[in-house]
C-alpha positions, 0 to 999 in steps of 0.5 A, spaced: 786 102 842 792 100 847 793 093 847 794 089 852 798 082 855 795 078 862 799 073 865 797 068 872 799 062 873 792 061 876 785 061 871 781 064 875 786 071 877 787 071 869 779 071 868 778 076 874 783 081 871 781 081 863 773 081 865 774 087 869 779 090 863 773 088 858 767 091 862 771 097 865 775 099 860 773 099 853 778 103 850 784 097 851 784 091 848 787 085 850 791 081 844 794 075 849 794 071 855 800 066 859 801 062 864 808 064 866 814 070 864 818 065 859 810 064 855 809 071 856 816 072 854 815 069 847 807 072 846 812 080 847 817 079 842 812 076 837 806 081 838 809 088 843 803 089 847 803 097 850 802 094 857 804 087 860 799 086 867 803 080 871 801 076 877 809 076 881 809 068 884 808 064 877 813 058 875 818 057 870 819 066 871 816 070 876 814 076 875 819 080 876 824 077 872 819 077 868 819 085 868 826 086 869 827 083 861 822 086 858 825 092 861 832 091 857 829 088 851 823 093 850 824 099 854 817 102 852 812 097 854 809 099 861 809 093 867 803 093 872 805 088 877 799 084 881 801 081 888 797 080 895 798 084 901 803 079 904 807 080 897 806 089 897 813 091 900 817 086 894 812 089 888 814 097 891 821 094 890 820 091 884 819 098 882 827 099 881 826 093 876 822 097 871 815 096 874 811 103 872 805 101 878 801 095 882 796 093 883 793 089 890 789 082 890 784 082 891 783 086 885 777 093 886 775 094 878 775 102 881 783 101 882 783 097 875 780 103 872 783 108 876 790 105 874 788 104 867 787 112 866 794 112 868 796 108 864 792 110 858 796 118 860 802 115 859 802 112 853 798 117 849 805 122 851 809 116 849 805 114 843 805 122 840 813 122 842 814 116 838 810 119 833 812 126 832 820 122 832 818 119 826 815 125 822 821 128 824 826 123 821 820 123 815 821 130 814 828 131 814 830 125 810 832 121 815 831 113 814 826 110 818 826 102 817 822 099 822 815 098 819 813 095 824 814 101 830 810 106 825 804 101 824 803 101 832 803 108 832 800 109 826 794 105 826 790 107 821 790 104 815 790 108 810 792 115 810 791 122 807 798 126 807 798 134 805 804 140 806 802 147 807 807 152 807 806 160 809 811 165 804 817 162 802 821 155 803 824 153 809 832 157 811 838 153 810 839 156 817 832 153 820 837 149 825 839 155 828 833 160 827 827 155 826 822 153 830 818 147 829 811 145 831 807 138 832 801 137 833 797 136 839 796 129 843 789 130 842 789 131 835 786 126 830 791 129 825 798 128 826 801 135 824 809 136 824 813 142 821 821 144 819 819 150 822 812 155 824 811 157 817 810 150 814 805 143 816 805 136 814 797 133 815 797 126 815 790 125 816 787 118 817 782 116 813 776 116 818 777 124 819 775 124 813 769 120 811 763 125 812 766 128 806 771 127 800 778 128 800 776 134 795 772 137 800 776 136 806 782 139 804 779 145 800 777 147 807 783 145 811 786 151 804 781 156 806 783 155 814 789 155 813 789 163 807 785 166 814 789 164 819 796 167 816 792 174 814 798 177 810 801 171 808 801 167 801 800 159 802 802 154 797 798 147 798 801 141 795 797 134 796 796 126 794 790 126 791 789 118 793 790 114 800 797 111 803 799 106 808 803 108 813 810 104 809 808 109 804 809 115 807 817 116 806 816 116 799 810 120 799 814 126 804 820 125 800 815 126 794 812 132 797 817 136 799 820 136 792 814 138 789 813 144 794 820 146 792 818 146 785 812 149 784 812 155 790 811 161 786 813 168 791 806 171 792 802 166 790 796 162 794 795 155 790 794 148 791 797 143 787 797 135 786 803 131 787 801 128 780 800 135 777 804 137 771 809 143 772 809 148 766 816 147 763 820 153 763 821 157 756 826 162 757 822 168 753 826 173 748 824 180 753 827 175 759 833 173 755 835 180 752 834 183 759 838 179 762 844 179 757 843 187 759 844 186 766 850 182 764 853 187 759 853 193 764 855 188 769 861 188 765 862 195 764 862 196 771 855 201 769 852 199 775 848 205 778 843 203 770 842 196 774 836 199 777 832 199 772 834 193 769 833 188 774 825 192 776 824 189 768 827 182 769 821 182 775 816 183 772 817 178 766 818 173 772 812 176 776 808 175 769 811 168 767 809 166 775 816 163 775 817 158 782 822 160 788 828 156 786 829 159 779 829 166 781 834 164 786 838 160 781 838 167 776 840 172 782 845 167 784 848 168 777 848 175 778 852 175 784 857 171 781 857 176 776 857 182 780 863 178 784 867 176 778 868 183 775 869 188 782 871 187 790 864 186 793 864 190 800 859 184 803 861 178 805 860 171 802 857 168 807 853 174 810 850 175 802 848 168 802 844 170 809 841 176 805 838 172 799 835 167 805 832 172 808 829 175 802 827 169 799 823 167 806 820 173 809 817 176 802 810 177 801 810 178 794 813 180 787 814 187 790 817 185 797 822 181 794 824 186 788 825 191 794 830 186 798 834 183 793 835 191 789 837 193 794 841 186 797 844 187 789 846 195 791 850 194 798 854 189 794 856 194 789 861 199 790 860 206 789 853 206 789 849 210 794 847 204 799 842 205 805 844 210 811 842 209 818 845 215 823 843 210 828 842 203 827 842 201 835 836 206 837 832 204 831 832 197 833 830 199 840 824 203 837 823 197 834 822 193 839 819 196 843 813 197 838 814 189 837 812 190 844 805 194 845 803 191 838 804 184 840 796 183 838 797 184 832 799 180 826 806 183 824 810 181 819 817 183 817 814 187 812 809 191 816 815 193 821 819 195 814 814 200 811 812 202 819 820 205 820 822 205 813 827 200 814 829 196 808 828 188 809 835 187 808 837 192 814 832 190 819 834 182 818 841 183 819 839 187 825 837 181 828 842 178 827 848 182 831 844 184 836 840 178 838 843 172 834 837 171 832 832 172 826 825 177 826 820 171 825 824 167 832 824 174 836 817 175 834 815 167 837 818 166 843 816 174 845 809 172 844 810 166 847 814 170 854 808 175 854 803 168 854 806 165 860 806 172 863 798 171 862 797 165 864 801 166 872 797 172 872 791 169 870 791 162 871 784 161 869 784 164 862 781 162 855 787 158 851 783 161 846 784 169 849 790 168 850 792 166 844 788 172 841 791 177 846 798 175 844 797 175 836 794 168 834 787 167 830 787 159 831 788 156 839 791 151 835 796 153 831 798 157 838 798 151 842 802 147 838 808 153 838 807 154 845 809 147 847 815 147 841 817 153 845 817 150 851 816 143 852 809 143 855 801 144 853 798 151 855 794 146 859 800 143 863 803 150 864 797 154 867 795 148 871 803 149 874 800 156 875 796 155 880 
């Protein structure tokens, strides 16, 4: 509920607008009144009210002096200047002082009503814009010190926070290849995303009260498998309520359990204050990795192969996490790069291992990538050949292109050409700069505006389908991350 500040040196303007407000507009609250602009001054930076409704002609500071001051100190409040007809050419000009609207005496509930849905469009932008900021800062690990800003906009008061995430943690590269989503304004839950394959619920409590916490999330679990056919989907959760204070903890919390516990290929939920099994390395992982060691040293490479096969199907056995399998290839790198000159770069090795890691869909993916990964960096060792690498990559897109409908994955298109992972990524990035998953996106979100020029009246709902998304949801949160407006919006321009 927006709240609201009415100030008029004469009680009978001031009764007349908050009757009006109380009678006809419900979905506002009026948390003060004042009989002039220094009075009102002091209830604004005490009590921040959404919107400031003032009369002009008031003693000790009209109206507009008013304004202008709580334009300097409070820029995201919106001022409605109130005046007569002999008054109406000064409240227009009043406008370039930081009034956002007027209204004219004597007041007409049906203009009241009228403006306060404006008002009310305005700030339900603003307070999804603050919002999505927060969550942002949030995610990233970036200080948010204003308790009071988050409690305005996030009224509940207590909250249910859970992250989901799709295949494997978020690229290092995320600010150059990622697009992040939110949620809509009109969602009752706030969502926001580091990139299109992850999603941070905070869930107010009264969403829930129909079922329990329990429930509710093994529902939100199930929406989510189905709605990323193809993919894996790790869950992490606070099993007990917050407040909103608490939520920078509570992330921060959340983000290092996912880090420690996602297991490459494997759907899950986890609690925030489950245990993690501790790691024991077995006889069979150590002995095969001081193998890997041993022929590395010898410069036995082409026996690596099968090695490295065991070595992932013990981790595949023991369910290790993300993270460890990471740490364990990197030391084979090093090794591979102690003992011989690699014929990769170090940064571009460093690009594979990130792509590997994150477009992976299971054990035997993942094996297949980072095998071969392992095998271009090695000299004399017969590599991947592809005769024509820029005709492949135009047969590719094409086929993107016609199989837009479907949903695609890095893997899909791999086995479709008989293309490595490894191979296909780097193609990406020399001919477009940019990665599968980014390409795919903004592909579809270029064949969707088509569609909605073309077919202004459309479903959201078919067009999502039309452009490979199950959920109209999750498609029109990347569309307005992609573009900057709601499906809606756009195809409104349309017309």
């Amino acid at each position: 509920m927006y709240r609201i500040l009415v100030v008029d040196d004469e009680p009978i303007g001031l009764n007349h607008v908050r009757m009006i407000l109380e009678k006809k507009c419900p979905q506002f609250e009026i948390i003060g009144t004042a009989e002039n602009g220094a009075e009102a001054l002091e209830l604004i930076r005490r009590d921040q009210p959404d919107i400031l409704i003032t009369d002009i002609r008031m003693p000790i500071m009209d109206g507009i002096a008013l304004v202008s001051q709580v334009k300097k100190e409070f820029p995201e409040i919106l001022s409605v200047i109130v005046s007569g007809y002999s008054e109406f050419e000064y409240a227009k000009s009043a406008l370039r002082s930081g009034v956002c609207d007027y209204l004219l005496k004597p007041l007409v509930p049906s203009d009241m009503m009228a403006l306060m849905e404006r008002m009310e469009i305005r700030l339900n932008s603003l307070y999804h814009e603050k919002r999505t900021q927060i969550l942002r800062s949030l995610c990233h690990k970036e200080v948010v010190d204003d308790e009071t800003k988050m409690k305005q906009y996030f009224s509940s008061e207590a909250y249910y926070a859970v992250i989901f995430r799709w295949n494997g943690l978020p690229s290092r590269f995320i600010k150059k290849y990622g697009v992040e989503i939110f949620s809509m304004e009109e969602e009752k839950i706030y969502i926001y995303g580091r990139d299109e394959m992850e999603a941070l619920y905070l869930i107010p409590r009264e969403i829930v009260f129909q079922s329990t916490f329990p429930e509710f999330l093994e529902k939100l679990f199930r929406r989510e498998q189905k709605q990323n056919r193809g993919s894996y989907v790790t869950g992490v959760f606070c099993e007990v309520e917050i407040s909103i204070g608490q939520l920078a903890d509570v992330a921060e919390r959340l983000y290092r359990k996912l880090d420690e516990s996602l297991i490459i290929g494997k759907s899950q939920l986890a609690g925030l204050d489950s245990d993690i099994p501790a790691v024991h390395v077995s006889k069979a992982e150590k002995r095969i990795l001081e193998n890997v060691e041993q022929l590395i040293r010898c410069c036995q490479y082409q026996q690596i192969s099968e090695e490295l096969h065991n070595i992932f199907s013990v981790w595949k056995m023991e369910e290790r996490s993300q993270l460890y399998m990471e740490s364990e290839i990197k030391y084979i790198l090093r090794l591979l790069q102690n003992a011989c000159p690699l014929e990769m770069k170090s940064t571009e090795i460093e690009y594979m291992l990130d792509d590997a890691f994150y477009y992976a869909a299971d054990m035997e993916e993942l094996e297949n990538s980072l095998v071969l990964l392992i095998k271009q960096c090695i000299p004399n060792v017969r590599k991947e050949r592809i005769d024509d690498k820029e005709q492949l990559f135009l047969s590719i897109l094409a086929y993107l292109n016609t199989h837009i409908k479907e949903s695609l994955t890095l893997g899909d298109i791999c086995r479709k050409f008989g293309v490595s992972q490894t191979s296909l990524s780097r193609m990406f990035r020399a001919y477009k700069e940019t990665s599968f998953t980014n390409y795919l996106t903004e592909m579809r979100m270029d064949q969707a505006k088509r569609i909605m020029q073309q077919e202004p009246s459309a479903y959201v709902k078919d067009i999502a389908e039309r452009v490979g998304y199950l959920d109209q949801f999750y498609f029109s949160r990347i569309f307005r991350s992609v573009t900057g407006v709601c499906p809606k919006e756009y195809m409104e321009r349309a017309m």
